[in-house]
N, C-alpha and C positions, 0 to 999 in steps of 0.2 A: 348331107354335105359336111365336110371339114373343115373349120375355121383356123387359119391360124393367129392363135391369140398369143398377145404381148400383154405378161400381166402387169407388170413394174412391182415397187417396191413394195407397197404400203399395202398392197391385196392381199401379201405374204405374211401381214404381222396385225397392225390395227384395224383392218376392213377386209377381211376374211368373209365378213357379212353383206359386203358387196360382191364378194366371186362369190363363194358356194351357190347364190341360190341362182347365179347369171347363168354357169354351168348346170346344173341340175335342170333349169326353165328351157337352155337353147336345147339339152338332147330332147327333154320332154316333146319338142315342138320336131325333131327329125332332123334334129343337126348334133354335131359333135362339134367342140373346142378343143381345141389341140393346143397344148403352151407351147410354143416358143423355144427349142432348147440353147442355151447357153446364150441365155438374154442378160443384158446389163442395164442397171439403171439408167433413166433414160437424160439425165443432168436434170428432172426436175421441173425445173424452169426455161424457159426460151430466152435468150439472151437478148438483151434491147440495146445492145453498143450494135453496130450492123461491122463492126472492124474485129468482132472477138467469133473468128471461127473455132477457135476448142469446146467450145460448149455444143456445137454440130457433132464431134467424134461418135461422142456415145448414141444419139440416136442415128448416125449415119452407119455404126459398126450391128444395133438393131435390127435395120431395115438389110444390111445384108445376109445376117444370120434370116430373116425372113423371105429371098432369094433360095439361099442353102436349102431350104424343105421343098422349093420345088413351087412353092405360090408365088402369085402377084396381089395379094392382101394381106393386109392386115389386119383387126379386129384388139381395138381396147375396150376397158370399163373404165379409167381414170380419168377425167375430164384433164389433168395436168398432162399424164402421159400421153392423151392424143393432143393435146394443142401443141406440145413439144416436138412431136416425130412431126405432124404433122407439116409445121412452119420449117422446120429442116427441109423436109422433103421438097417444099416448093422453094427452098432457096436452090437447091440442088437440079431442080429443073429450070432454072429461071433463071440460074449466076452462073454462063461458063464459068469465068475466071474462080471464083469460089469452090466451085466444084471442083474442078483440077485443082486450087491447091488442098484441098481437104481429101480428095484422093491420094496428092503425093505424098501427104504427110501419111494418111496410113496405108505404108509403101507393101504389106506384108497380107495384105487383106486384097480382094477383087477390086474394082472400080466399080464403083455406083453411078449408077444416071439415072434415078429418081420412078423407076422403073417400077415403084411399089404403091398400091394404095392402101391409104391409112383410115380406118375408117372407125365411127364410135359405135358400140354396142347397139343404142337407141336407131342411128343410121341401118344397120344390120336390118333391126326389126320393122321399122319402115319399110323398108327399102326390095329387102329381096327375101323378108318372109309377108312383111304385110300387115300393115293391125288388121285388116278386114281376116286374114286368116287366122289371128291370131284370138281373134272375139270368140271362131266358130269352134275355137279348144276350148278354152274357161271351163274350168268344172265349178267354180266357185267365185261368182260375179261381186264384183264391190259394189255395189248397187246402192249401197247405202252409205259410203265410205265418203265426205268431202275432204278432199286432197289439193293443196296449193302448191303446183311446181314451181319447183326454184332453180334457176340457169344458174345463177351466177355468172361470173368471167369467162371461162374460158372454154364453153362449149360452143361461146357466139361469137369471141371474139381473137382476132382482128377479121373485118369482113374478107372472105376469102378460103377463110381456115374454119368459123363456125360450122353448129351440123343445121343451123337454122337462119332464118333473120335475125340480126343482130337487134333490131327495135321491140318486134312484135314475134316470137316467135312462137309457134305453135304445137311442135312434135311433142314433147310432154303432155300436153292437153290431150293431142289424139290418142297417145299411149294410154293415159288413165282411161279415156272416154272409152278406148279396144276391153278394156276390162270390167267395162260398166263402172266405174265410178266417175265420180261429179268433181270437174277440176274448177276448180275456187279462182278467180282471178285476182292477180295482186301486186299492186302497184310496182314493186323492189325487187321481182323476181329475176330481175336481169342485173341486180346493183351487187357488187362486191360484197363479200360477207368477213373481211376483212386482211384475210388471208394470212399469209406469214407474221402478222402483227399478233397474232396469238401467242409468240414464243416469247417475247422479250416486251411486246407494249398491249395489254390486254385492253385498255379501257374502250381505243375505236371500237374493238371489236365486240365488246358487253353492247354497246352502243347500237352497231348495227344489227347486231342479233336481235337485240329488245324492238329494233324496228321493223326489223323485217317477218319477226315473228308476231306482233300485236299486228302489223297491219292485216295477215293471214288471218287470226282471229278474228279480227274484226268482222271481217268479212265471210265468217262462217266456217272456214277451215278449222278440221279436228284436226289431219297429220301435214307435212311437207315434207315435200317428196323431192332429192337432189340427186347429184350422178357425181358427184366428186367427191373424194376422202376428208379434204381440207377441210370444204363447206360445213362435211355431215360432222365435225370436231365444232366445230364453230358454234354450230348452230343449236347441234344436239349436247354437247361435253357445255359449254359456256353458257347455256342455261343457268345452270347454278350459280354462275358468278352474278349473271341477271339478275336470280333471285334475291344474294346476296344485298346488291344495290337498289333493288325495287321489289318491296316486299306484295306489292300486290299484283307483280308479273308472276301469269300462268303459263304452267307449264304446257307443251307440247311433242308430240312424238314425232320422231324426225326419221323417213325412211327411204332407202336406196330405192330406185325402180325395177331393182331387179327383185327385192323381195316381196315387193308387191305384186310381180310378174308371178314368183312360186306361190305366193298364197292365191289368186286367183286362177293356178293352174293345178292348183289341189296339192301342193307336194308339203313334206314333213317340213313340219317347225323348225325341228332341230337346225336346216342348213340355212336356215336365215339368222342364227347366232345372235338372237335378242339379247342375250345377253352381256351383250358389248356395250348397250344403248343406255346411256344415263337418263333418260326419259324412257321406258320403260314400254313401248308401244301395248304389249300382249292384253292389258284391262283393254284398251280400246280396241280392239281385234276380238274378244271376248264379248262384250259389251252388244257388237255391227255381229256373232254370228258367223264369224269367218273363222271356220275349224278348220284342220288338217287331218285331213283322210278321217278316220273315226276318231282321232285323239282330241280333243278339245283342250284348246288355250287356256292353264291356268295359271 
């Protein structure tokens, strides 16, 4: 099957390490991704005035270059970029009046009527590959891997638009569990990790991190495991600042679900771009036994 995937902006330059290995794991498993062409950012963020329809254009001009290929899906990895198309899209089937005018203003483009489903990665592989199918691939089970998922914001929320329960959600858990590994439960895995307050006010965010990462420890988690760009800066990059302010905060490796998906589907290191990762996952990957193809993690 062909997905057509919306990658947004940040998969193109800082989280390269969340697509490659997303792509490489879905052909692995008998699908192909297909990008998107002449895709534009998607504004980001979801607008919370309910009177400011310009911030709808861009994912509404999205979802009809996503028409243009001929599908009715869509398929992201950005926890932002799907909460964004996504809340569009149901304003757009839910608001005549919004709709027309967001149509008339982009008078040079088709009319959209909400016609598109938007759906996240994680969803995909639930949904209509399977973790039960996806166990019976494994070349290489995490068996020994404790892994704390972390939601954050906006994979669960607002109810309606999450890929789960907004209270207790689950689909992370199965996913690690389709892989053989052991998902860590953890109080914060649903609490904000601080988000845009990274750029201009650090300190919530050293704050939140230190919490949400001790309480994962605590509780016996080696890595945590996230689906959004923002988070994995937050969580994984602001470490250091952690450290700086509490010197007996340990560190931890912080890893997308997609690359845990190619490491347990046996594919090369290289496309999971460790590299990028200021905590450093590859000792602990080294450590668990979890090689690639014949090359060993060094």
């Amino acid at each position: 099957m062909e997905l057509c995937y919306y990658p947004g902006c940040t998969l193109k330059t800082t989280a390269t390490n969340f697509e490659k290995p997303a792509i490489a794991s879905i052909e692995t498993l008998g699908h192909k991704m297909i990008e998107l062409p002449r895709w534009n950012c998607c504004g980001t963020v979801h607008s919370l005035a309910t009177d400011d329809l310009m911030h709808h254009l861009a994912p509404v001009r999205t979802l009809i270059r996503v028409l243009e290929t001929g599908k009715d899906k869509v398929v992201t990895l950005c926890a932002m970029c799907y909460n964004t198309l996504k809340q569009t899209n149901k304003i757009i089937l839910e608001d005549a009046e919004k709709r027309d005018r967001i149509n008339n203003f982009l008078d040079e483009e088709k009319d959209y009527n909400g016609n598109v489903t938007v759906l996240h990665l994680l969803e995909f592989l639930r949904d209509e590959i399977g973790f039960n199918e996806i166990k019976n691939k494994i070349k290489r089970p995490l068996k020994s891997l404790k892994l704390a998922p972390y939601y954050g914001c906006l994979l669960l929320r607002p109810e309606g638009i999450g890929i789960d329960d907004i209270e207790a959600p689950t689909i992370m858990e199965d996913f690690i569990k389709s892989l053989s590994g052991e998902a860590i439960e953890s109080p914060f895995k649903i609490e904000c990790c601080g988000s845009y307050h990274t750029v201009n006010n650090i300190e919530p965010v050293v704050e939140r991190t230190k919490m949400i990462i001790d309480a994962s420890i605590n509780r016996g988690a080696e890595a945590i495991v996230v689906g959004c760009p923002l988070c994995f800066f937050n969580l994984d990059y602001r470490q250091k600042d952690v450290k700086t302010q509490y010197k007996e905060f340990n560190y931890i490796p912080i890893f997308y679900f997609t690359q845990l998906l190619a490491i347990a589907l046996g594919l090369d290191e290289d496309i999971c771009d460790f590299g990028k990762h200021f905590v450093d996952p590859r000792p602990l990957l080294t450590n668990k036994n979890l090689v690639f193809g014949e090359k060993k993690i060094e």
